[in-house]
mmCIF file as Biopython writes it, N, C-alpha, C and O atoms, coordinates in Angstrom:
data_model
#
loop_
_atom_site.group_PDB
_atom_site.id
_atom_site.type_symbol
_atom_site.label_atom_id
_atom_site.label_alt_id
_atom_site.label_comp_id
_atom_site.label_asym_id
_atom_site.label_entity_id
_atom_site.label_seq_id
_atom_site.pdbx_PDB_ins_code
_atom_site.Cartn_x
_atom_site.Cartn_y
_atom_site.Cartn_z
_atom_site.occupancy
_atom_site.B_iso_or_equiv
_atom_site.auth_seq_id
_atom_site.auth_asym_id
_atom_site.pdbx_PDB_model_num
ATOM 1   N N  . UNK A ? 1  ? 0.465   -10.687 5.849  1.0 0.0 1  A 1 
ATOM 2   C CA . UNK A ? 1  ? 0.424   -11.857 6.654  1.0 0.0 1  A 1 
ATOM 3   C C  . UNK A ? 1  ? 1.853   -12.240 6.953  1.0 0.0 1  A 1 
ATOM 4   O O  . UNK A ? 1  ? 2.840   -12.237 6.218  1.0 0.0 1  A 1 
ATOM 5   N N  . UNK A ? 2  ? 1.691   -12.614 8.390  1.0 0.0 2  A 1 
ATOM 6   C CA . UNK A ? 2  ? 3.281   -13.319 8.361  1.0 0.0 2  A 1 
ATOM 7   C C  . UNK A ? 2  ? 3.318   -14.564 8.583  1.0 0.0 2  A 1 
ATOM 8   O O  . UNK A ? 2  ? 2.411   -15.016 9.282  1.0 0.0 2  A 1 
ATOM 9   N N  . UNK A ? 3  ? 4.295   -15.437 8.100  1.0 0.0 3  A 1 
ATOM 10  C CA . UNK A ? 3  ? 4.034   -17.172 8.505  1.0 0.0 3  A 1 
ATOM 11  C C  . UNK A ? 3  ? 5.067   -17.546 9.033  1.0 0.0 3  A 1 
ATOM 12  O O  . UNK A ? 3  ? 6.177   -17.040 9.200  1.0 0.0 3  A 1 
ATOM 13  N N  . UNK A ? 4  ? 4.650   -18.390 9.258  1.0 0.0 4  A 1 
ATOM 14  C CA . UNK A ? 4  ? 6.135   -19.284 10.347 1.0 0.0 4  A 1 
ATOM 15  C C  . UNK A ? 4  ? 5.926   -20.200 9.171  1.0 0.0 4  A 1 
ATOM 16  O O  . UNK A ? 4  ? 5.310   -20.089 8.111  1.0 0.0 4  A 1 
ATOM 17  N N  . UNK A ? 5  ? 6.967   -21.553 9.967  1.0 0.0 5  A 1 
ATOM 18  C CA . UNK A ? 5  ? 7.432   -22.553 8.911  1.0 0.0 5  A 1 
ATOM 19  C C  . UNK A ? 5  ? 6.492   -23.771 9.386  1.0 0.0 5  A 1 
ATOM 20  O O  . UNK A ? 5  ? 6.840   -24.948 9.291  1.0 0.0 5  A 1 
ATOM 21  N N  . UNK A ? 6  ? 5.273   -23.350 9.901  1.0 0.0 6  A 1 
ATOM 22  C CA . UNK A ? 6  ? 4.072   -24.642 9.713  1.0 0.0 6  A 1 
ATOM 23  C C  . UNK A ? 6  ? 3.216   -23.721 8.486  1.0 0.0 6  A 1 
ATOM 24  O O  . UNK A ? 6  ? 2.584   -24.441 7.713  1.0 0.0 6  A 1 
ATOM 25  N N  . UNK A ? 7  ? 3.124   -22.225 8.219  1.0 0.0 7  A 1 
ATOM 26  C CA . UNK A ? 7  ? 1.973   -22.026 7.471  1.0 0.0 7  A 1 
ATOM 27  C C  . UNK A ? 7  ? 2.412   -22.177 5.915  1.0 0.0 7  A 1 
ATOM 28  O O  . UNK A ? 7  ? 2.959   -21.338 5.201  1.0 0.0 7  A 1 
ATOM 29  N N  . UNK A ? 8  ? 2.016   -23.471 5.616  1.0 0.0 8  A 1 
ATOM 30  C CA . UNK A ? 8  ? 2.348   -23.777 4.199  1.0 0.0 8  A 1 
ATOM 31  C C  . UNK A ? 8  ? 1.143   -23.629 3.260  1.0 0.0 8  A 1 
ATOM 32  O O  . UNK A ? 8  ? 0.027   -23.871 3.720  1.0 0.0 8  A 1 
ATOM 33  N N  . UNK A ? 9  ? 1.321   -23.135 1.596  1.0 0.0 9  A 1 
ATOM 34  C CA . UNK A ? 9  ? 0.666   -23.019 1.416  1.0 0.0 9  A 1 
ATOM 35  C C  . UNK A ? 9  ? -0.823  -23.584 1.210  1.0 0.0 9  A 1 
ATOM 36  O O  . UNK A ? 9  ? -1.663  -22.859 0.676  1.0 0.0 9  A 1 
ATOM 37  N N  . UNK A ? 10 ? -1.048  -24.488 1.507  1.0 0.0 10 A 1 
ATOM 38  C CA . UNK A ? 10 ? -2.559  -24.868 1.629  1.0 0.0 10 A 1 
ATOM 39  C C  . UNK A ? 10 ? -2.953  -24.169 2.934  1.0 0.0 10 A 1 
ATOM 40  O O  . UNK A ? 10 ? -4.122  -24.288 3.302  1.0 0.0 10 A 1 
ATOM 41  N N  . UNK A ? 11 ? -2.360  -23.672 3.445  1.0 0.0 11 A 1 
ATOM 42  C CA . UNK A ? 11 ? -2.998  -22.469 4.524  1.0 0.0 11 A 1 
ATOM 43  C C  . UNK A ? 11 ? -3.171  -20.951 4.077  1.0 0.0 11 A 1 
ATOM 44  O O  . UNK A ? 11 ? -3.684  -20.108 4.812  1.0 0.0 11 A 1 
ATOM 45  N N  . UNK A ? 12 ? -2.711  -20.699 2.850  1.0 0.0 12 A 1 
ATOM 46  C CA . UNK A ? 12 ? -3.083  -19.986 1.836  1.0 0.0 12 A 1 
ATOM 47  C C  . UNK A ? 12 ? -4.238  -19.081 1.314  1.0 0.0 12 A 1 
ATOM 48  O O  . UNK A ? 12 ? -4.167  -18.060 0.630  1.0 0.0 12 A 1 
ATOM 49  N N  . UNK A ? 13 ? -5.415  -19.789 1.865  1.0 0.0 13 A 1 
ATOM 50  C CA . UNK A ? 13 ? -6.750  -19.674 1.098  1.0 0.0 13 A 1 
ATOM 51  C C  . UNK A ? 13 ? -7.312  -18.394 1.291  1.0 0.0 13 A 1 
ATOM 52  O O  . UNK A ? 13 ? -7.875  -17.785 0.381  1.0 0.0 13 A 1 
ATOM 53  N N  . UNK A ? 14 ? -7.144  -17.831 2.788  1.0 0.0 14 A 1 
ATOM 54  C CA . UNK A ? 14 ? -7.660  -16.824 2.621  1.0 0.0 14 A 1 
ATOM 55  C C  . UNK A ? 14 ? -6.825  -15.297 2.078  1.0 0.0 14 A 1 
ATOM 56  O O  . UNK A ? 14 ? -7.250  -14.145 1.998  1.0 0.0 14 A 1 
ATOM 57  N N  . UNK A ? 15 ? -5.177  -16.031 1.700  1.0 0.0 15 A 1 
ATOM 58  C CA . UNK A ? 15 ? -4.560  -14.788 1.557  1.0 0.0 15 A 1 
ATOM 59  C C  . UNK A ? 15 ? -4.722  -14.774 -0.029 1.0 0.0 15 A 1 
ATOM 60  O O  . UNK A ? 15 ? -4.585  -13.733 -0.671 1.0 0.0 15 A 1 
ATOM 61  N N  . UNK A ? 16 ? -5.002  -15.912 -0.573 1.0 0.0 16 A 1 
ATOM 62  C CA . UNK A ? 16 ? -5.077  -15.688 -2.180 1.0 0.0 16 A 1 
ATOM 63  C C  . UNK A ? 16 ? -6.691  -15.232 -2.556 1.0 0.0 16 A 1 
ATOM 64  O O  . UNK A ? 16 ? -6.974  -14.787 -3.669 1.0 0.0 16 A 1 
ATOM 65  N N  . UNK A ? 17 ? -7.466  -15.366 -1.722 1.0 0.0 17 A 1 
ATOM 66  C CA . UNK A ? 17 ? -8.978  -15.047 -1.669 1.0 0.0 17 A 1 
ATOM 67  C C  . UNK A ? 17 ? -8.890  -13.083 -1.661 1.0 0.0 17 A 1 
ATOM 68  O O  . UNK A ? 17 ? -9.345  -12.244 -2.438 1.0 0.0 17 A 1 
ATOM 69  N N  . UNK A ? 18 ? -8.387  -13.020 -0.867 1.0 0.0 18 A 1 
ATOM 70  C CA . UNK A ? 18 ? -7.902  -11.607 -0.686 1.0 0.0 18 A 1 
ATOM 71  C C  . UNK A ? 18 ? -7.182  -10.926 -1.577 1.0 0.0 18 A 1 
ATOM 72  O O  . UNK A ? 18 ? -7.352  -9.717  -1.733 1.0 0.0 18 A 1 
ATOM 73  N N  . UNK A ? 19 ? -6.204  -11.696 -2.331 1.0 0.0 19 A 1 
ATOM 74  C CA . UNK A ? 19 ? -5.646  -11.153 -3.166 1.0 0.0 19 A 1 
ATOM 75  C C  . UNK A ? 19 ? -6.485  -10.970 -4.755 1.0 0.0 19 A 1 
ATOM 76  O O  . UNK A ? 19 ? -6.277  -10.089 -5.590 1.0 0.0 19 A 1 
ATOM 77  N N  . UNK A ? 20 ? -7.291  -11.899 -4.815 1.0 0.0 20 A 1 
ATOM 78  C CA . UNK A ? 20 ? -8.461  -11.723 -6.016 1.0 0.0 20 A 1 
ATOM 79  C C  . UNK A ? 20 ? -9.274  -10.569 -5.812 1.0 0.0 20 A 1 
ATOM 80  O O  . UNK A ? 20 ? -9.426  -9.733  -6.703 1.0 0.0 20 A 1 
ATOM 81  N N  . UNK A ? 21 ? -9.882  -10.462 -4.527 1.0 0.0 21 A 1 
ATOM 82  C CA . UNK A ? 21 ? -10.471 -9.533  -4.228 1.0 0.0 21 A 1 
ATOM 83  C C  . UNK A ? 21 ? -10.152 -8.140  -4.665 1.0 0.0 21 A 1 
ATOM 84  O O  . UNK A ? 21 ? -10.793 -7.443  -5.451 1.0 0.0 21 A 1 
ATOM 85  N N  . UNK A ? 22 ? -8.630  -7.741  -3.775 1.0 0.0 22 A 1 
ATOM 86  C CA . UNK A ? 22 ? -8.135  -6.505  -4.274 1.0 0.0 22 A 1 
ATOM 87  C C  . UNK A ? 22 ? -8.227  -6.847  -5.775 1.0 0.0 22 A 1 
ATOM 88  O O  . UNK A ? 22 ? -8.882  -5.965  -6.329 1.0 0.0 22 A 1 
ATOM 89  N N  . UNK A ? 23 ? -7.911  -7.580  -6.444 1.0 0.0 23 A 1 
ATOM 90  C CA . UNK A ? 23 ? -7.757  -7.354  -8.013 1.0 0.0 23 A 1 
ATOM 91  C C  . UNK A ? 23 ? -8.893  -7.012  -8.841 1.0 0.0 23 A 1 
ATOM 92  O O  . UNK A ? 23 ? -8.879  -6.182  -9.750 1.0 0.0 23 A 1 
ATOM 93  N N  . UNK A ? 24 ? -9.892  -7.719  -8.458 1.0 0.0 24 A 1 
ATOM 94  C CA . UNK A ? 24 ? -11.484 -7.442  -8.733 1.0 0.0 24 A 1 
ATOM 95  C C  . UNK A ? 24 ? -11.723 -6.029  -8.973 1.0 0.0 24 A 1 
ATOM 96  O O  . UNK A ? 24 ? -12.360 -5.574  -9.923 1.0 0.0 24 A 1 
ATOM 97  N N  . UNK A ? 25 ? -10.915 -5.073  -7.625 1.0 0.0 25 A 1 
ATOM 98  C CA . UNK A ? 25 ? -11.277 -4.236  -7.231 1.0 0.0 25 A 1 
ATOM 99  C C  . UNK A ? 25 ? -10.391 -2.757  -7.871 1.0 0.0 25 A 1 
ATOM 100 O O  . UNK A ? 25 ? -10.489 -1.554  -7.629 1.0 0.0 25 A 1 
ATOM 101 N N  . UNK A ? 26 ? -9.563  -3.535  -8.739 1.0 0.0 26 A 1 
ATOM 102 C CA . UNK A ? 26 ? -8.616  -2.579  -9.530 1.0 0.0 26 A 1 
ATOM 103 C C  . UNK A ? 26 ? -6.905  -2.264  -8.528 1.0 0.0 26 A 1 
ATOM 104 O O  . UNK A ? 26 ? -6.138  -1.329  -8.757 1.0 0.0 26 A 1 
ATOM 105 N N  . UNK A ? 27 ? -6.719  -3.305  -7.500 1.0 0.0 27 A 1 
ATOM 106 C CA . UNK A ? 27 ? -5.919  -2.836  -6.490 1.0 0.0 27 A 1 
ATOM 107 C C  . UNK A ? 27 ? -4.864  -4.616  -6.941 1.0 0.0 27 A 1 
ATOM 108 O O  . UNK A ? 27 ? -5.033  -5.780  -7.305 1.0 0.0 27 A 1 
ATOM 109 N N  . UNK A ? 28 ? -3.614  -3.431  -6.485 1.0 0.0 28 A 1 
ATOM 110 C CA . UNK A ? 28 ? -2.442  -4.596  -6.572 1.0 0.0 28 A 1 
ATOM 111 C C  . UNK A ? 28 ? -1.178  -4.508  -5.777 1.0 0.0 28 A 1 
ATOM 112 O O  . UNK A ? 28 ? -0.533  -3.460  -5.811 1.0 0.0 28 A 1 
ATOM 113 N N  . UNK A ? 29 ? -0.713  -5.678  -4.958 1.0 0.0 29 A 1 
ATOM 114 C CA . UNK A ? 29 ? 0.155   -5.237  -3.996 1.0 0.0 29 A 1 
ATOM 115 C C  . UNK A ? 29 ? -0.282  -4.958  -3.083 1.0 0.0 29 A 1 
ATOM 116 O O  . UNK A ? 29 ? 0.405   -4.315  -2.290 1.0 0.0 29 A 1 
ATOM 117 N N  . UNK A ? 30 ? -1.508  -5.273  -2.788 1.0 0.0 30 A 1 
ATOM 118 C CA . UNK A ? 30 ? -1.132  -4.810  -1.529 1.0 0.0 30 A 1 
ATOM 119 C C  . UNK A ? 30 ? -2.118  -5.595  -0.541 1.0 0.0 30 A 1 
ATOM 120 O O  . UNK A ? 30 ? -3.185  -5.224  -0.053 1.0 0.0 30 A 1 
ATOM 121 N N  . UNK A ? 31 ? -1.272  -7.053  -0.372 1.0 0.0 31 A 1 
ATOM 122 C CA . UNK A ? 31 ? -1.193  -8.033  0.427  1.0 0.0 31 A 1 
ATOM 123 C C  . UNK A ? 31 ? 0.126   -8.814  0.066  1.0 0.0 31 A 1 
ATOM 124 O O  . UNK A ? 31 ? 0.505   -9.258  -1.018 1.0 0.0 31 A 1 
ATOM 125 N N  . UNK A ? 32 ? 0.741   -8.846  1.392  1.0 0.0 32 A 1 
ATOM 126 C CA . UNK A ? 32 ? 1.901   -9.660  1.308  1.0 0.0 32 A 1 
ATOM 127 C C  . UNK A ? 32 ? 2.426   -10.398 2.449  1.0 0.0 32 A 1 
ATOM 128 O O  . UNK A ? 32 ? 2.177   -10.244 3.645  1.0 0.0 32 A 1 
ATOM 129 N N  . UNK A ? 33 ? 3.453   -11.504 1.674  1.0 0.0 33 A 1 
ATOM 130 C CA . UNK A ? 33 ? 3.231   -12.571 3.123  1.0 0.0 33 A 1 
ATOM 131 C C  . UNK A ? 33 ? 4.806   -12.716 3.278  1.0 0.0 33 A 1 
ATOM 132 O O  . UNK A ? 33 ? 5.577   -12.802 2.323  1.0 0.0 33 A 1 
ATOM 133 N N  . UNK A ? 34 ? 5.262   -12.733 4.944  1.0 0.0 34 A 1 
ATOM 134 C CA . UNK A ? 34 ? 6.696   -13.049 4.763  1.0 0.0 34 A 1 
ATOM 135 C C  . UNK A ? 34 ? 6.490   -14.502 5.190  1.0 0.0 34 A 1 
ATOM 136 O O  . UNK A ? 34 ? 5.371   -14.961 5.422  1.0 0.0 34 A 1 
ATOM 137 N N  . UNK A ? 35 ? 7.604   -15.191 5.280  1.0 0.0 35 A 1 
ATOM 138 C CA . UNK A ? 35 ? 7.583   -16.568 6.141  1.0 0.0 35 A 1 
ATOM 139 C C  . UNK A ? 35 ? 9.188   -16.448 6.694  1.0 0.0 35 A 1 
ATOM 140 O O  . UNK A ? 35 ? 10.101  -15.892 6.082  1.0 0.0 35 A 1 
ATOM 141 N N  . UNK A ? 36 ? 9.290   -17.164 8.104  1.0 0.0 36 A 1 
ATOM 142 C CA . UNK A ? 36 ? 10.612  -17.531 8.647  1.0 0.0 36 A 1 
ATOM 143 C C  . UNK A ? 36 ? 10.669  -18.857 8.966  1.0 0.0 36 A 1 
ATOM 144 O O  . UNK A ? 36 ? 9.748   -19.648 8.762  1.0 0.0 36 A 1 
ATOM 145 N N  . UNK A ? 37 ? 11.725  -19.126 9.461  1.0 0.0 37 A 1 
ATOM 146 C CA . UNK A ? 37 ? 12.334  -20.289 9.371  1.0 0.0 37 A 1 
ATOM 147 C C  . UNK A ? 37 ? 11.169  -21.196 11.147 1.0 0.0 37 A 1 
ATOM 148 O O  . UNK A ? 37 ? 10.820  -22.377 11.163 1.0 0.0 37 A 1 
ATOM 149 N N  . UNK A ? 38 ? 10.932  -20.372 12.079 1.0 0.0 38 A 1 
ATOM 150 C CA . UNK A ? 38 ? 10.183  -20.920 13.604 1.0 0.0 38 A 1 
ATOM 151 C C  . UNK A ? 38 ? 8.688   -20.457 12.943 1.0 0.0 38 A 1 
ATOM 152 O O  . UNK A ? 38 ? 8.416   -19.939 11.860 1.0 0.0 38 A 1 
ATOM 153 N N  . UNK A ? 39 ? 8.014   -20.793 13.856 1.0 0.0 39 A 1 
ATOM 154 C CA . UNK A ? 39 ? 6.595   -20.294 14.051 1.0 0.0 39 A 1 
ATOM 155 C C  . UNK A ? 39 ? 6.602   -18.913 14.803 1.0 0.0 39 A 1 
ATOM 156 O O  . UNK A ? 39 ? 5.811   -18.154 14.243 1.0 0.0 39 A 1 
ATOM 157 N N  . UNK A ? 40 ? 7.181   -18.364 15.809 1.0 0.0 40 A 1 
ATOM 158 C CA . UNK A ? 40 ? 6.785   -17.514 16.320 1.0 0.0 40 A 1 
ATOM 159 C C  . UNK A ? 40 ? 7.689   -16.048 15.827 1.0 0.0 40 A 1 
ATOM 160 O O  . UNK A ? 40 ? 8.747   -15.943 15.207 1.0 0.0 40 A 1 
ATOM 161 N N  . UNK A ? 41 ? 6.640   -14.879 16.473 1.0 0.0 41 A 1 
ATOM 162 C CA . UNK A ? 41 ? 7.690   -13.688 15.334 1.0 0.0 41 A 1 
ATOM 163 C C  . UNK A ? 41 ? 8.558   -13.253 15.856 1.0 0.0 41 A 1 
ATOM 164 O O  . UNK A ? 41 ? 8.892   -13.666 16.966 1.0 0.0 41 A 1 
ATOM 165 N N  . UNK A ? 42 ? 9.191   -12.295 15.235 1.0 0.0 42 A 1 
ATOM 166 C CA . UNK A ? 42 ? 10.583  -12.024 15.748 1.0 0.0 42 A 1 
ATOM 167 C C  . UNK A ? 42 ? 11.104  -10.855 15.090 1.0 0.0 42 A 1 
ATOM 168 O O  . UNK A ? 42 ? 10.667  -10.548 13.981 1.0 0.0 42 A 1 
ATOM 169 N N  . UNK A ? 43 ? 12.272  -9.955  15.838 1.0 0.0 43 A 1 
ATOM 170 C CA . UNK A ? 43 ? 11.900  -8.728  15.621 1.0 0.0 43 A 1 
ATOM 171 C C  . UNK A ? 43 ? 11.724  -8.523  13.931 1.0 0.0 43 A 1 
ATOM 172 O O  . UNK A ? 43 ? 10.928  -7.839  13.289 1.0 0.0 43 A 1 
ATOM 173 N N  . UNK A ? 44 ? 12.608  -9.248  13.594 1.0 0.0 44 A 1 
ATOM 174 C CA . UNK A ? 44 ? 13.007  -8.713  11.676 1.0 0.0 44 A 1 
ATOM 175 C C  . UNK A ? 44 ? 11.102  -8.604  11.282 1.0 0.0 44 A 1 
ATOM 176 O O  . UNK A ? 44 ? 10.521  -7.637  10.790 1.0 0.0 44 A 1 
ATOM 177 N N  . UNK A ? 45 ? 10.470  -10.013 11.726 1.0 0.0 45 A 1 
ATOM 178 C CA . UNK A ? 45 ? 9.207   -10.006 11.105 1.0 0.0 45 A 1 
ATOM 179 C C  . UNK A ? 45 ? 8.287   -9.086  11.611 1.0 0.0 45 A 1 
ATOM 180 O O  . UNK A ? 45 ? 7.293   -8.706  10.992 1.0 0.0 45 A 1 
ATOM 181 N N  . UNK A ? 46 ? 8.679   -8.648  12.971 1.0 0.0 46 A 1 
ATOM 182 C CA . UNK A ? 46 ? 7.451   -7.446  13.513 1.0 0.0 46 A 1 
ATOM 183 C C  . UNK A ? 46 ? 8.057   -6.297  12.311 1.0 0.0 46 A 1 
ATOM 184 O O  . UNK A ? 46 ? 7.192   -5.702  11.668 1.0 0.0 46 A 1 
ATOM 185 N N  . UNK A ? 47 ? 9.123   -6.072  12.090 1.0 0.0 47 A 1 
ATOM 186 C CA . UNK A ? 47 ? 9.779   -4.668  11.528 1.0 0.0 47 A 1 
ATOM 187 C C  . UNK A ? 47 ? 9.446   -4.768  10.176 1.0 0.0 47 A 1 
ATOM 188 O O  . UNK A ? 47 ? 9.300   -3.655  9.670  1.0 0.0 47 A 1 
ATOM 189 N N  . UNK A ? 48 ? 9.188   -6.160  9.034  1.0 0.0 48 A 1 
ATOM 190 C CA . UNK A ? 48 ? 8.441   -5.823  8.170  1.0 0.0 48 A 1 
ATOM 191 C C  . UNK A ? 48 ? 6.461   -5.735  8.122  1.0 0.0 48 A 1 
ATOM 192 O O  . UNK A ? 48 ? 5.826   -5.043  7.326  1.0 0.0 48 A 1 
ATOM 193 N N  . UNK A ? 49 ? 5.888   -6.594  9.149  1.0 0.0 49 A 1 
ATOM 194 C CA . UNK A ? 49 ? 4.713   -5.484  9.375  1.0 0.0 49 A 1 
ATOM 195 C C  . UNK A ? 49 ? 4.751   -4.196  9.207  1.0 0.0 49 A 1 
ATOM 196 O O  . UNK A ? 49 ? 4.312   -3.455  8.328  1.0 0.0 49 A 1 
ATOM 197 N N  . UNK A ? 50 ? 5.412   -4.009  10.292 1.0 0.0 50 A 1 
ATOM 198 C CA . UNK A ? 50 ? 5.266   -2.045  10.820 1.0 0.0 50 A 1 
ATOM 199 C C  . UNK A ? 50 ? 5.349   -1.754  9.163  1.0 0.0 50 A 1 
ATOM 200 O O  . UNK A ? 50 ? 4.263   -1.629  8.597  1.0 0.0 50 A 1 
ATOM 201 N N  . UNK A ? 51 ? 6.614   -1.634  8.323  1.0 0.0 51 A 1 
ATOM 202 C CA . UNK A ? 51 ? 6.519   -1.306  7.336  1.0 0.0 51 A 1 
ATOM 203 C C  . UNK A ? 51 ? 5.476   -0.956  6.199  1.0 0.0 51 A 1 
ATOM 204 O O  . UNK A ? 51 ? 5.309   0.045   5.502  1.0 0.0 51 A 1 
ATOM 205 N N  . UNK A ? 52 ? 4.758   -2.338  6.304  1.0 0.0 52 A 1 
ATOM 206 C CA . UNK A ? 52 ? 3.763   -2.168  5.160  1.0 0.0 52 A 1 
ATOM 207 C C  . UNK A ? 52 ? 2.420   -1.735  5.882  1.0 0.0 52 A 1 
ATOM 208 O O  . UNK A ? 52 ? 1.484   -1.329  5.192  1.0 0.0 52 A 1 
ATOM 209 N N  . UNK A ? 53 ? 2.325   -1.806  7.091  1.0 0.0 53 A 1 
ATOM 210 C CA . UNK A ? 53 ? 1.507   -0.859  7.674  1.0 0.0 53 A 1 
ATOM 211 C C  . UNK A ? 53 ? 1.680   0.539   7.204  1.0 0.0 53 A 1 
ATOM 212 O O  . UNK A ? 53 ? 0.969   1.155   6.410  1.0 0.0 53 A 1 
ATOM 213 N N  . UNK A ? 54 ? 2.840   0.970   7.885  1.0 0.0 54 A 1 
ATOM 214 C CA . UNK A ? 54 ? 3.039   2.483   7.693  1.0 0.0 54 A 1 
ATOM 215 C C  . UNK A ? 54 ? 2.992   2.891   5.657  1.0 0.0 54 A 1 
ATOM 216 O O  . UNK A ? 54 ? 2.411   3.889   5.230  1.0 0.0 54 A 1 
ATOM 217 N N  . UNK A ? 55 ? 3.580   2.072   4.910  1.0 0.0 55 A 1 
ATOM 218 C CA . UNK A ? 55 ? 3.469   2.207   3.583  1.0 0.0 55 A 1 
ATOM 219 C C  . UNK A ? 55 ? 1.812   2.313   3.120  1.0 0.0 55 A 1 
ATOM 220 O O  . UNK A ? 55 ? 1.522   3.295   2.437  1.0 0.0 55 A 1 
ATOM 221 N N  . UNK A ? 56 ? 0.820   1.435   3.432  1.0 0.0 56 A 1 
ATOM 222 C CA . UNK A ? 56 ? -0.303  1.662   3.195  1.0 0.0 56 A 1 
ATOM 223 C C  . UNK A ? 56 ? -1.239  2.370   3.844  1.0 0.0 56 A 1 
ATOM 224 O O  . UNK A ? 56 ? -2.074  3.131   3.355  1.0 0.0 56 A 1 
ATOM 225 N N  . UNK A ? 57 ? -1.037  2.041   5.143  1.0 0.0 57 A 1 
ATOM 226 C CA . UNK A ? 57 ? -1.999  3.300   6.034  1.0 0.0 57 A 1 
ATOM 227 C C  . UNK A ? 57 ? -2.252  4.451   6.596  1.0 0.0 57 A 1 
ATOM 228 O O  . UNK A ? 57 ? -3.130  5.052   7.215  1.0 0.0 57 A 1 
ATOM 229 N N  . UNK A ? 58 ? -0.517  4.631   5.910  1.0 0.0 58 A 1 
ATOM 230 C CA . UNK A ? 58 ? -0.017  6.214   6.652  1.0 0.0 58 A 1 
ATOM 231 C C  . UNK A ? 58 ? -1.131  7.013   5.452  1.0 0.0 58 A 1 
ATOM 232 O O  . UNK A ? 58 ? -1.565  6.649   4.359  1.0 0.0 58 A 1 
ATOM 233 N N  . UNK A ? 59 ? -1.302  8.174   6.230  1.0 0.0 59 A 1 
ATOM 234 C CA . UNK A ? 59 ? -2.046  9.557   5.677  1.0 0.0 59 A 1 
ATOM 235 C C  . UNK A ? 59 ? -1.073  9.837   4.297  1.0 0.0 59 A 1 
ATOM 236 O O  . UNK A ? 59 ? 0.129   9.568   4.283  1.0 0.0 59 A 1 
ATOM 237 N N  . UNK A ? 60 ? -1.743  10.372  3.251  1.0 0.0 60 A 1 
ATOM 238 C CA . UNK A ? 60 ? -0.669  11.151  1.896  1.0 0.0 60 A 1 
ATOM 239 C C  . UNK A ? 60 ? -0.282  12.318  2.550  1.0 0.0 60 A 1 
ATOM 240 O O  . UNK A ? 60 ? -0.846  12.771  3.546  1.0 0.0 60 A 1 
ATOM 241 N N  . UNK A ? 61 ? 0.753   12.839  1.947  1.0 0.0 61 A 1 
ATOM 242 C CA . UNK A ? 61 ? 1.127   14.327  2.170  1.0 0.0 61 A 1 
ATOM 243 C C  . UNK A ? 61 ? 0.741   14.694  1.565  1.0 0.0 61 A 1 
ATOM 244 O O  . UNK A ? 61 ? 0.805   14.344  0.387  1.0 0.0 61 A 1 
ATOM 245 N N  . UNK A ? 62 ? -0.097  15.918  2.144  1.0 0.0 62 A 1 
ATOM 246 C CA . UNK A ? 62 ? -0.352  17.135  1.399  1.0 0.0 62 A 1 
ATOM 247 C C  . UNK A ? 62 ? 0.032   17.724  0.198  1.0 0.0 62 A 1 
ATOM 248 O O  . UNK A ? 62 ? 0.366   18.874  0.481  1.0 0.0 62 A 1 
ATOM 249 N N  . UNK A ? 63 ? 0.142   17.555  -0.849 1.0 0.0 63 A 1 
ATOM 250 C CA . UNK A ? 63 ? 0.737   18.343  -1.923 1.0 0.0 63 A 1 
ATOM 251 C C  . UNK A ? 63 ? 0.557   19.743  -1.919 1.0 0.0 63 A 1 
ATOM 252 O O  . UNK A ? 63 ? -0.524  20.316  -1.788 1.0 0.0 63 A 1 
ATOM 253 N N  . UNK A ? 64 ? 2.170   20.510  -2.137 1.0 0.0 64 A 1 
ATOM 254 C CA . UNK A ? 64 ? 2.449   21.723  -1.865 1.0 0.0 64 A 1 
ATOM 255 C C  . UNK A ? 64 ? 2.437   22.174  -3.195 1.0 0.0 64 A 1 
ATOM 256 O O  . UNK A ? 64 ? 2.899   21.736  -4.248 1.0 0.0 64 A 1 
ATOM 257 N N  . UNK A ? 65 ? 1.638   23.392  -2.800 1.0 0.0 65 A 1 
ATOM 258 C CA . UNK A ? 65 ? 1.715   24.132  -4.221 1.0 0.0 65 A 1 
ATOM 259 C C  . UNK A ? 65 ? 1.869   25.167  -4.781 1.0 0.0 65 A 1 
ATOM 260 O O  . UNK A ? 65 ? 1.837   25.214  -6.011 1.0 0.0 65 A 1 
#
């Protein structure tokens, strides 16, 4: 999730709901929230999306053997 500087935490609910969930589920890390200083995004915050996109959704490599 990314927030600007209105999403405070009592806007929260569904990212800590989510985060129980994964835990329930034996999973950790992997929901995370940045916040900046405006509401709207900007490149730094698109460039940590992409990141944890590509960190969690990219395909594994193949293990060579």
């Amino acid at each position: 999730m990314s927030g600007g500087s209105e999403d405070r935490p009592e806007r929260w609910k569904a990212l800590n709901h989510t985060i129980a969930v994964n835990k329930l589920l034996g999973y950790e890390n992997r929901v995370a929230m940045t916040n900046r200083a405006g509401h709207s995004p900007t490149v730094e915050s698109n460039e940590q999306i992409y990141q944890f996109f590509e960190h969690f959704l990219r395909p594994a490599e193949p293990v060579s053997r």
